[in-house]
GUMI-997947 format. One record per residue (C-alpha): x, y negated, z negated. Coordinates in steps of 0.05 Angstrom, whole numbers, padded with zeros to 5 digits, always signed. Example, Ala and Ser with C-alpha at 12.3 -4.5 7.8 and 13.67 -1.06 7.14 Angstrom:
2
+00246+00090-00156+00273+00021-00143
//
This chain:
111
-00123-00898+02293-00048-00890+02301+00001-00906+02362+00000-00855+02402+00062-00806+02401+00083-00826+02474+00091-00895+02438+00134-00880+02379+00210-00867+02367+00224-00802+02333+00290-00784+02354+00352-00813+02314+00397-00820+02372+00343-00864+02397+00331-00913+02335+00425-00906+02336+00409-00934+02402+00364-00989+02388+00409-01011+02336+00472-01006+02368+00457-01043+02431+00388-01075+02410+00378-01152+02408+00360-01177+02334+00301-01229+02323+00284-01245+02252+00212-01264+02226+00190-01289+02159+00183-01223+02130+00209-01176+02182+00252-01163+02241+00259-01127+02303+00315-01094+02349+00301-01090+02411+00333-01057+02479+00308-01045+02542+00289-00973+02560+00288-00924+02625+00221-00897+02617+00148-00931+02642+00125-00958+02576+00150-00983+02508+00164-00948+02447+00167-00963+02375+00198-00941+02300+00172-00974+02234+00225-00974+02188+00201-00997+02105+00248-00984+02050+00232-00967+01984+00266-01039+01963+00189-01065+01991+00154-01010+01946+00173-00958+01915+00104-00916+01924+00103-00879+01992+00028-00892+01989+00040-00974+02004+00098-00958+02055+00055-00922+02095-00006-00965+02092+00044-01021+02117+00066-00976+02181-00010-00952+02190-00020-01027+02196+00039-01048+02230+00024-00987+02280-00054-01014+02288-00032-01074+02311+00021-01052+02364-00036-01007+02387-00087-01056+02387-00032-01104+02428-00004-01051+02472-00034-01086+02539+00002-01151+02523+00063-01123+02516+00103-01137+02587+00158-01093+02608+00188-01025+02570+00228-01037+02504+00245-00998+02455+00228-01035+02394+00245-01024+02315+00209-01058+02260+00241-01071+02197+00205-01095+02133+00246-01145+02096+00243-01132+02006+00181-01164+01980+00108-01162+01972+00068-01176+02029+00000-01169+02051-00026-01135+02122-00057-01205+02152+00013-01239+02137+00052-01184+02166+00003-01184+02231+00018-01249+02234+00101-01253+02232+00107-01191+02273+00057-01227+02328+00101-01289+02327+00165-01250+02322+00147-01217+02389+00129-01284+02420+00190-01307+02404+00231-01248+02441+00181-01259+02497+00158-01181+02487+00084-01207+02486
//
């Protein structure tokens, strides 16, 4: 199942946003931006650049799985953020990333 489209950033000025104002915390393999938002619950973008692979098929398996997780998580997550993943270069596999994107959002006391 995917995150459902209440949950997700699809606008650019939105992800400009993020990025612009957004606090950075780095992870093993990824990192996220986060900002604060004006609406009732949080919202996230998966960004993973063809540096990580450069078949579409793998980058989209890694968002499907990055997405599960957020979805999976969603009741954890305290306040309203909007939040942008980005995949760092490199092979990785979907437990590892679970993992460093869990810890990553400990450590910006999201979760």
């Amino acid at each position: 199942m995917a995150l459902s489209a209440k949950n997700r950033l699809s606008k650019k000025r939105d992800f400009d946003t993020v990025f612009k104002e957004g606090k950075t915390i780095k992870g093993s393999f990824l990192f996220i931006k986060v900002v604060r938002n004006n609406h009732e619950i949080s919202r996230f973008g998966f960004i993973v650049s063809s540096k990580v692979s450069k078949k579409a098929v793998t980058r989209n398996k890694i968002r499907r799985e990055l997405s599960d997780f957020i979805r999976l998580n969603m009741d954890r997550i305290g306040g309203s953020y909007d939040i942008i993943v980005v995949i760092k270069s490199g092979s990785i596999e979907a437990s590892q990333l679970r993992q460093d994107l869990e810890k990553t959002m400990i450590t910006a006391k999201i979760i």
